[in-house]
N, CA, C and O atoms as a DFTB+ gen file, in Angstrom:
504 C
 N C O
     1  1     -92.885     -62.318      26.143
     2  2     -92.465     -63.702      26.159
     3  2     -91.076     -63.797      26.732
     4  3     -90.068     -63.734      26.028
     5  1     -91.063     -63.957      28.093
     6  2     -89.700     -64.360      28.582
     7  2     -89.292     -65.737      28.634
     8  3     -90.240     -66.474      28.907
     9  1     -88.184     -66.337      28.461
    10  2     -87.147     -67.455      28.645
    11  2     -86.536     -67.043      29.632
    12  3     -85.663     -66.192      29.457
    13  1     -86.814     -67.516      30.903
    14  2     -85.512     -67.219      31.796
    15  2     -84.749     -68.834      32.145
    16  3     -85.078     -70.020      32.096
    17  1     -83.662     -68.092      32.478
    18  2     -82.503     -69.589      32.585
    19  2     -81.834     -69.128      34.165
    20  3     -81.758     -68.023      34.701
    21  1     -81.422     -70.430      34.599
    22  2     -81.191     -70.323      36.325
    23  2     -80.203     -71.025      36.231
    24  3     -80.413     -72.231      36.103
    25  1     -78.798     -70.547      36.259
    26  2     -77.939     -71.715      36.026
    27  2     -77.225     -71.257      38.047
    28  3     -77.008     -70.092      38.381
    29  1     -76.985     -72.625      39.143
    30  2     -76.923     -72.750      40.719
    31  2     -75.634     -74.000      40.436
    32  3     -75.386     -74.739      39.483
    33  1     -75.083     -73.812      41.619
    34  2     -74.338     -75.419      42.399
    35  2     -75.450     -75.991      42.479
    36  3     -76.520     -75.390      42.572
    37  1     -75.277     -77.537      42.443
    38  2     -75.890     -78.307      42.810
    39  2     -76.244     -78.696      43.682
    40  3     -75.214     -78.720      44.356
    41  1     -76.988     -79.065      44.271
    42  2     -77.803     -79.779      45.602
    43  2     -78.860     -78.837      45.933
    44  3     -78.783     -78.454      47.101
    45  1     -79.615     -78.452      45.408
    46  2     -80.748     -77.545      46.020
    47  2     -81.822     -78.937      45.606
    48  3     -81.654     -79.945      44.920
    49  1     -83.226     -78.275      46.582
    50  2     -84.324     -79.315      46.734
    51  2     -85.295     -78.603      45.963
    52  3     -85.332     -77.373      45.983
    53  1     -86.350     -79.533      45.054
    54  2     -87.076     -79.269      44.228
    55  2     -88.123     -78.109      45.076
    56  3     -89.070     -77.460      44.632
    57  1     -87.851     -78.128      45.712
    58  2     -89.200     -77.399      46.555
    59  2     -88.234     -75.587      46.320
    60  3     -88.675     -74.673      45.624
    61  1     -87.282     -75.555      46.897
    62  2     -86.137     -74.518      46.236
    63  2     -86.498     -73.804      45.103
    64  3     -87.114     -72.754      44.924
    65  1     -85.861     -74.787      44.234
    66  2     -86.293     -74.542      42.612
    67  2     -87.351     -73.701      42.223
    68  3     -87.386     -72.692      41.519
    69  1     -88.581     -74.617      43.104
    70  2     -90.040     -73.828      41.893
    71  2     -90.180     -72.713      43.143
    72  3     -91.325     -72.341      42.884
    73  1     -89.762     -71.863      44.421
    74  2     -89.842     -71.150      45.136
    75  2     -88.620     -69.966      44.308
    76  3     -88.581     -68.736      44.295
    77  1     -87.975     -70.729      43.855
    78  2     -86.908     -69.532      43.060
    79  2     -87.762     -69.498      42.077
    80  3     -88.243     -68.365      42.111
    81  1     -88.408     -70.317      40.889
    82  2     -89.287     -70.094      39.996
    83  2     -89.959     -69.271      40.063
    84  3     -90.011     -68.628      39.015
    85  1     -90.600     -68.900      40.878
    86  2     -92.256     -68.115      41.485
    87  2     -91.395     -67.157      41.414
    88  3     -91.370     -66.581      40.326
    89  1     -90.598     -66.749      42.300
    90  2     -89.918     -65.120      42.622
    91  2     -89.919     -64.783      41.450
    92  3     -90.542     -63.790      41.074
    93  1     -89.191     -65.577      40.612
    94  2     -88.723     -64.744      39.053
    95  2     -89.794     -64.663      38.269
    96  3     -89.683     -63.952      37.271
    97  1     -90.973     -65.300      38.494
    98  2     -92.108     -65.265      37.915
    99  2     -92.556     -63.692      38.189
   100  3     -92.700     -62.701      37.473
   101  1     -92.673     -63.927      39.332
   102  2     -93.842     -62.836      40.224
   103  2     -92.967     -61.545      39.673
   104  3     -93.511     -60.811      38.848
   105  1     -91.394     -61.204      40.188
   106  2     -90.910     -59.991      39.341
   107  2     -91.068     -59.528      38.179
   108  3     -91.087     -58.339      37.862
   109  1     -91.242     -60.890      37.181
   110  2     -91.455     -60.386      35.797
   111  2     -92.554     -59.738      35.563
   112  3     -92.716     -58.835      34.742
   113  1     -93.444     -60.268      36.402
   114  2     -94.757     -59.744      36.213
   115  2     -95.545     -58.712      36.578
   116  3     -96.681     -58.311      36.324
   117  1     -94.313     -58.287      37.473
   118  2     -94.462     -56.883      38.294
   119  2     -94.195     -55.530      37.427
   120  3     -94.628     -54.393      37.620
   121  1     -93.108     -56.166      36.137
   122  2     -92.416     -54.935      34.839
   123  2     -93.425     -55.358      33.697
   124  3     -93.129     -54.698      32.701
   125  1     -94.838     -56.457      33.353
   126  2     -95.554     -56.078      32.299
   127  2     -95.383     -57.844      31.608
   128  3     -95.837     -58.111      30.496
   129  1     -94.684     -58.876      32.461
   130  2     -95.151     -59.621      31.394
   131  2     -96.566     -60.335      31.923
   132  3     -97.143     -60.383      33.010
   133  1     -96.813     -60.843      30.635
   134  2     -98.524     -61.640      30.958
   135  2     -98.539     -62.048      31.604
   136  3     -97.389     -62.208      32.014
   137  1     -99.609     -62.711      32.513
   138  2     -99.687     -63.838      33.280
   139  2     -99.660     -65.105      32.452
   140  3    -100.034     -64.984      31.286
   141  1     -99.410     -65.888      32.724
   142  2     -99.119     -67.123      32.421
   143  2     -97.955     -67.551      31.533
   144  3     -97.776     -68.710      31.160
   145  1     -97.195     -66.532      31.237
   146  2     -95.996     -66.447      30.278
   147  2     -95.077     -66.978      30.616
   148  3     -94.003     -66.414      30.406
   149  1     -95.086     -68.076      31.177
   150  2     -94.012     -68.840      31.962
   151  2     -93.353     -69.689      31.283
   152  3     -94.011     -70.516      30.651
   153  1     -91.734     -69.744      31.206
   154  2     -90.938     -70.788      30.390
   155  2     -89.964     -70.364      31.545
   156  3     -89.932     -69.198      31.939
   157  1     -89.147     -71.380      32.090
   158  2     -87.981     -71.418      33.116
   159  2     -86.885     -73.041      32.598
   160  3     -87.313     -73.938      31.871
   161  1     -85.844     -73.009      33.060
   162  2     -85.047     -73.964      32.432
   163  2     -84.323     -73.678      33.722
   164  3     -84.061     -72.515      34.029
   165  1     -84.013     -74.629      34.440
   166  2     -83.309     -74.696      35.800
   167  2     -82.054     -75.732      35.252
   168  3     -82.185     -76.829      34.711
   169  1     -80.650     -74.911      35.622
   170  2     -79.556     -75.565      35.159
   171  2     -78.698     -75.780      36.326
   172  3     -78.365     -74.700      36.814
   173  1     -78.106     -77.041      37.096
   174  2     -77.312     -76.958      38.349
   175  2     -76.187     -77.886      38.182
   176  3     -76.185     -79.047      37.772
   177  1     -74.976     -76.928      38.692
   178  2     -73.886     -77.474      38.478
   179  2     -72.629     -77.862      39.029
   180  3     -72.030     -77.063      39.749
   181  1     -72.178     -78.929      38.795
   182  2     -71.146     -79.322      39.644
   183  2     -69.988     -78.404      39.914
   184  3     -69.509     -77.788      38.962
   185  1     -69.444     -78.239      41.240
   186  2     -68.460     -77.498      41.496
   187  2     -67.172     -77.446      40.247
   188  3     -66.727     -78.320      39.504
   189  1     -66.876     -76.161      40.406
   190  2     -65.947     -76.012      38.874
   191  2     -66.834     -75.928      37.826
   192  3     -66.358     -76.582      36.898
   193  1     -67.613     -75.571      37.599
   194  2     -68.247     -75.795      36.407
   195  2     -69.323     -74.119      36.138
   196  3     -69.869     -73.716      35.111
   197  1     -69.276     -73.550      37.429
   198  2     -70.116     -72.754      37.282
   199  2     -68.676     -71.576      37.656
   200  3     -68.160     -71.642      38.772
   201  1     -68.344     -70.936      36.998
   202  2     -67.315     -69.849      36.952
   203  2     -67.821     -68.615      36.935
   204  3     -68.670     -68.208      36.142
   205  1     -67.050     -67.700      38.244
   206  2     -67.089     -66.477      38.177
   207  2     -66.115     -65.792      39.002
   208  3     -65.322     -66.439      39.686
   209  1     -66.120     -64.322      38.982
   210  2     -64.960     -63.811      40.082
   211  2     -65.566     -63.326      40.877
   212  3     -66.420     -62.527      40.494
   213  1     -65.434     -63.540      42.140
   214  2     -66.029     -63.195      43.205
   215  2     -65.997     -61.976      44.330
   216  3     -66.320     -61.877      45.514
   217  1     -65.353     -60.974      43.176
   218  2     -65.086     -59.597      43.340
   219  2     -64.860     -58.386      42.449
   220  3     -64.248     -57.343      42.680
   221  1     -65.633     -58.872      41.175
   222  2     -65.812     -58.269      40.170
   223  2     -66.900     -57.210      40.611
   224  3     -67.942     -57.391      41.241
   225  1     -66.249     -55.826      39.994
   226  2     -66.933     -54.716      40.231
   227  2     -67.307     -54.397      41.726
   228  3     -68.364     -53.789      41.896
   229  1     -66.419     -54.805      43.033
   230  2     -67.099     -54.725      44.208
   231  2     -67.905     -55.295      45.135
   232  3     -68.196     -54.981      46.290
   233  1     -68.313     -56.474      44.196
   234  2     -69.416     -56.833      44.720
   235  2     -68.772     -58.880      44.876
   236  3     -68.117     -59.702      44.236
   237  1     -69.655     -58.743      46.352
   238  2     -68.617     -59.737      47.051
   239  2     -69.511     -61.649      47.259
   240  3     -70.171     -62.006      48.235
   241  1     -69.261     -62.328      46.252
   242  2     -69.641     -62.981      45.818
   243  2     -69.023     -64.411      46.653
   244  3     -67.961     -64.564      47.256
   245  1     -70.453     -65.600      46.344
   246  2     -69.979     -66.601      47.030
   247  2     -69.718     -67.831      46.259
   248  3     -69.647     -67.743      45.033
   249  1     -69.552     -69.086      46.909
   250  2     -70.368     -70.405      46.209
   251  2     -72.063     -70.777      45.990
   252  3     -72.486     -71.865      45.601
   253  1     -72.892     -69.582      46.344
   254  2     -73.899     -69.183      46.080
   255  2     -74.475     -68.393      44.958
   256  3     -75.556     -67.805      44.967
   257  1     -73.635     -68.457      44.022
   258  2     -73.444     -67.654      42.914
   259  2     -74.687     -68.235      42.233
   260  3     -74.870     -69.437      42.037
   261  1     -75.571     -67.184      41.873
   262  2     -76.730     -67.922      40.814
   263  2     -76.684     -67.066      39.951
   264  3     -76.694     -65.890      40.316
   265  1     -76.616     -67.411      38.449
   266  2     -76.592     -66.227      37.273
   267  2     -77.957     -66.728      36.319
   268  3     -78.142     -67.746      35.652
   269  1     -78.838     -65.481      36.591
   270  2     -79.904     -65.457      35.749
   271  2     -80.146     -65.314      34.308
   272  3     -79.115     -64.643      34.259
   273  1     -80.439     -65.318      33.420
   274  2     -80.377     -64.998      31.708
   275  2     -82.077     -65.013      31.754
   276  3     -82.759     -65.888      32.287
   277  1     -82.433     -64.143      31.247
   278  2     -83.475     -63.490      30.515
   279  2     -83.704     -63.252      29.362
   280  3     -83.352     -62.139      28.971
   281  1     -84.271     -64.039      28.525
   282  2     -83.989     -63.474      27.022
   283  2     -85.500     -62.898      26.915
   284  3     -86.347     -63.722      27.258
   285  1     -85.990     -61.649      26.506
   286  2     -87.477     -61.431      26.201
   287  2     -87.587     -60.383      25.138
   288  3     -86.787     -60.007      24.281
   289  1     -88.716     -60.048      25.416
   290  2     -88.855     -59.206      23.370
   291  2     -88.279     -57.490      24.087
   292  3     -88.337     -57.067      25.241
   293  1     -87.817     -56.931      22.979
   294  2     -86.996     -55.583      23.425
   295  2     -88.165     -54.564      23.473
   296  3     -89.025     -54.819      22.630
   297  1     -88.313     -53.927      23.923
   298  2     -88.793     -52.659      24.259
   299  2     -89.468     -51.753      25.801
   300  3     -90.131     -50.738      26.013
   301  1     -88.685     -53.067      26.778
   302  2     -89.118     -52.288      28.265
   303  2     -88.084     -50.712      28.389
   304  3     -87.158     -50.438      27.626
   305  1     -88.400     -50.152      29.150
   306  2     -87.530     -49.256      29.686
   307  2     -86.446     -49.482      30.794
   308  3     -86.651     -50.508      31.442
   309  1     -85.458     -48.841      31.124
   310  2     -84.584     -48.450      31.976
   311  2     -85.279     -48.788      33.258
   312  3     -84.939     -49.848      33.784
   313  1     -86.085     -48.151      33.777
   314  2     -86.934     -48.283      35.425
   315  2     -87.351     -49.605      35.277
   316  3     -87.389     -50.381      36.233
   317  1     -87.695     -49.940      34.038
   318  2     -88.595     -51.486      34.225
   319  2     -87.586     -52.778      34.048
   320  3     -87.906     -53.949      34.249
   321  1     -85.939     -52.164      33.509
   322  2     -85.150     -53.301      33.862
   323  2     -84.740     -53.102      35.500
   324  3     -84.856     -53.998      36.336
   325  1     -84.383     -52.132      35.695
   326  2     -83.939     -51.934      37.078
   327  2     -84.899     -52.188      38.307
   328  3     -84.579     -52.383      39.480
   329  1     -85.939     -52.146      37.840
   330  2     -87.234     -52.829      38.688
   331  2     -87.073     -54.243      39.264
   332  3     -86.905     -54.828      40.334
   333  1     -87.284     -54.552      37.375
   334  2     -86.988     -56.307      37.816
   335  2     -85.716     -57.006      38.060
   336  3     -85.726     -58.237      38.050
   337  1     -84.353     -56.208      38.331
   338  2     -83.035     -56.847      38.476
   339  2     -83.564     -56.792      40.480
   340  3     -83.896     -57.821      41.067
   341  1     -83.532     -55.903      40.924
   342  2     -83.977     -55.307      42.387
   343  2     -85.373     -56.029      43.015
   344  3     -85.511     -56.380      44.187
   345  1     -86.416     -56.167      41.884
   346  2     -87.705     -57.705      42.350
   347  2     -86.794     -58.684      42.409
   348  3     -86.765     -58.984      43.602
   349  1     -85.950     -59.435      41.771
   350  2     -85.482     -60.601      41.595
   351  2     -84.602     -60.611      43.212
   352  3     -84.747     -61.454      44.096
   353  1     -83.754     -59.493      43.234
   354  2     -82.611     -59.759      44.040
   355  2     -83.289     -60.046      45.031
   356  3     -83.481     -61.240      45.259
   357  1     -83.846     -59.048      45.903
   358  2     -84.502     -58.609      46.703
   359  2     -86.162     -60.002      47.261
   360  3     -86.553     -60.142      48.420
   361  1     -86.531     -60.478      46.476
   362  2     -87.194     -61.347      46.705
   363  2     -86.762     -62.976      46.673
   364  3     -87.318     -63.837      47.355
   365  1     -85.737     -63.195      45.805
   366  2     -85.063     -63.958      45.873
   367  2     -84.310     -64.211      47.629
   368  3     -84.186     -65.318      48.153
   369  1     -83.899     -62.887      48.264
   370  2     -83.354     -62.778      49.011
   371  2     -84.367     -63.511      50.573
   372  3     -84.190     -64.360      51.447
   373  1     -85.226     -62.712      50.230
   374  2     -86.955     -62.921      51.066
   375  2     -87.544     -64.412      51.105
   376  3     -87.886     -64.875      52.193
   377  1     -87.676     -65.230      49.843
   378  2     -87.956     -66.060      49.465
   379  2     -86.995     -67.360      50.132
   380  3     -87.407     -68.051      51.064
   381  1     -85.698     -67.545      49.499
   382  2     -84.906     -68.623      49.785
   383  2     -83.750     -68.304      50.429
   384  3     -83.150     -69.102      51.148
   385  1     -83.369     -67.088      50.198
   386  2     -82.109     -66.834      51.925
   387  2     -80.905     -66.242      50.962
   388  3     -79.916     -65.761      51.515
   389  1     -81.012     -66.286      49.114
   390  2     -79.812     -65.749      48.751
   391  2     -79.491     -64.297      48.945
   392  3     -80.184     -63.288      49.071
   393  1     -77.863     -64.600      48.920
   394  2     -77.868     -63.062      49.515
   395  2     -77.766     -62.339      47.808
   396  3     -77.313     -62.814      46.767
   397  1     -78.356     -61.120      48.091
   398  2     -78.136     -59.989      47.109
   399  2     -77.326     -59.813      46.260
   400  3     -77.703     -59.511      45.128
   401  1     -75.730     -59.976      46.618
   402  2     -74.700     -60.621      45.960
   403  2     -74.789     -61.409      45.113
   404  3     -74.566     -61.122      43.937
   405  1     -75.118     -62.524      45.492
   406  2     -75.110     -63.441      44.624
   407  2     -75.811     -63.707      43.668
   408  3     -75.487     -64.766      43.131
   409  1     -76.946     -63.008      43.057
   410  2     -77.517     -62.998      42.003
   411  2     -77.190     -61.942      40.936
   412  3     -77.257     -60.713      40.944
   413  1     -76.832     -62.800      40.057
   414  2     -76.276     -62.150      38.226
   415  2     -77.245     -62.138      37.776
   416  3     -77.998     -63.048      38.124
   417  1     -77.757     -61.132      36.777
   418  2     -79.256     -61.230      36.102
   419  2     -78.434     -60.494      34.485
   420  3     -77.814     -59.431      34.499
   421  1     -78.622     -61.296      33.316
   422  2     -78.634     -60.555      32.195
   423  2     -79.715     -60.846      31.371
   424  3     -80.286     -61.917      31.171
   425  1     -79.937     -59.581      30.862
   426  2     -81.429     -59.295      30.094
   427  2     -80.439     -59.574      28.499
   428  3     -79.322     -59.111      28.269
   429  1     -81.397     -60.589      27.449
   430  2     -81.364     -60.149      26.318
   431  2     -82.661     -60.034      25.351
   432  3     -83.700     -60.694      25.355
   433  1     -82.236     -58.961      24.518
   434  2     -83.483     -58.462      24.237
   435  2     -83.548     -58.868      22.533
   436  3     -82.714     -58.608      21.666
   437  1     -84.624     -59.469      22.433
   438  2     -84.945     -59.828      20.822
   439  2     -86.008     -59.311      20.436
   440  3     -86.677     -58.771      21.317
   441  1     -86.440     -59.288      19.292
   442  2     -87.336     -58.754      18.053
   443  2     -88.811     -59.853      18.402
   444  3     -88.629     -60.908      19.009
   445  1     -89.620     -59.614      18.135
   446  2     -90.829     -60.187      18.497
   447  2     -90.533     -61.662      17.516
   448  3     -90.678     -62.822      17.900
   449  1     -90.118     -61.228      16.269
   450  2     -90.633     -62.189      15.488
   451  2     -89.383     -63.472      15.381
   452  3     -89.236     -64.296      14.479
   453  1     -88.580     -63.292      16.641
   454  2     -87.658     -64.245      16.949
   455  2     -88.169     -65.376      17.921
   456  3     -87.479     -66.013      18.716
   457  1     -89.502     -65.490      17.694
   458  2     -90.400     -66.684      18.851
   459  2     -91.151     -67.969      18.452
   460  3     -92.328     -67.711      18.704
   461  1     -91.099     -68.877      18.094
   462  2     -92.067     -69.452      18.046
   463  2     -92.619     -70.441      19.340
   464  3     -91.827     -71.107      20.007
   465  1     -93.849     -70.433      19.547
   466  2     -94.140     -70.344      20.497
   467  2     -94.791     -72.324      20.782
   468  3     -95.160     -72.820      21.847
   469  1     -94.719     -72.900      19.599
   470  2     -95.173     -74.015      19.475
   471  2     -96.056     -73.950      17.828
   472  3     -96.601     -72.969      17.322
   473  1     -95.936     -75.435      17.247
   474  2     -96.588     -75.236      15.854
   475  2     -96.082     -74.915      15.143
   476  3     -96.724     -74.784      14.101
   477  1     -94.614     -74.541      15.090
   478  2     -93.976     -73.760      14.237
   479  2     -94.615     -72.372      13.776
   480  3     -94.319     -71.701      12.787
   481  1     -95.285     -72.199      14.464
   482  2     -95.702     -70.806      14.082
   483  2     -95.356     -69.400      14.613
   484  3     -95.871     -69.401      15.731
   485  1     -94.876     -68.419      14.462
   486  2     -94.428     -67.165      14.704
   487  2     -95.320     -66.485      15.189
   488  3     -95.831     -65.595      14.510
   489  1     -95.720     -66.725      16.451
   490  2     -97.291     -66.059      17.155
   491  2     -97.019     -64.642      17.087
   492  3     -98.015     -63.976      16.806
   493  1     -96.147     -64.114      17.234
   494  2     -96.173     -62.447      17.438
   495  2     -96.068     -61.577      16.364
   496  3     -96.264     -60.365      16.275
   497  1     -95.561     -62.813      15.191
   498  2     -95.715     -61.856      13.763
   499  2     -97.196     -61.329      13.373
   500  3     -98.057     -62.209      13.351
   501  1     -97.508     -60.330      13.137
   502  2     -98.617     -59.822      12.336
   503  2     -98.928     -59.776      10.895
   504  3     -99.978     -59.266      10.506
């Protein structure tokens, strides 16, 4: 069960959006999540508002800055985060023109029984 969050500058076109949607879809799904496990929250923001340094760690960053958040249940491996940071970049790149740079991706990882999925009910508890 992933939550991913897309926080961009503003002015991109809805057609954009669900083409960045799909990429991050299709990567996730490339490291093991279900099909149809889809929850996305597209956040876009006015200049000044989206902060970062644009040479942190080397890496040479624009006003194209898109920072991803992933929250999903813990137990992938190492290859299967580094999979999907490198699907994302990399198709993202293919897809809508961002460069490599500019995509931030952080994974957080929770306990199954931190979900409810609708109904108030705790689908993954047993």
């Amino acid at each position: 069960m992933p939550l991913a969050r897309f926080d961009l500058r503003k002015g991109k076109s809805a057609d954009y959006l669900q083409r960045v949607g799909e990429t991050i879809y299709q990567a996730m799904r490339a490291v093991g999540v279900p099909e149809n496990d889809r929850f996305q929250i597209f956040q876009e923001h006015e200049p000044g508002t989206l902060i970062y340094d644009p040479g942190y760690l080397g890496v040479d960053r624009t006003d194209d800055f898109n920072c991803i958040q992933i929250t999903w249940n813990e137990g992938r491996t190492l290859d299967q985060k580094k999979a999907l940071y490198l699907g994302i970049a990399d198709g993202l790149h293919a897809a809508v023109g961002i460069r490599r740079q500019d995509v931030f991706i952080n994974l957080v990882e929770v306990k199954r029984e931190n979900w409810s999925l609708g109904n108030g009910v705790a689908q993954y508890v047993r």
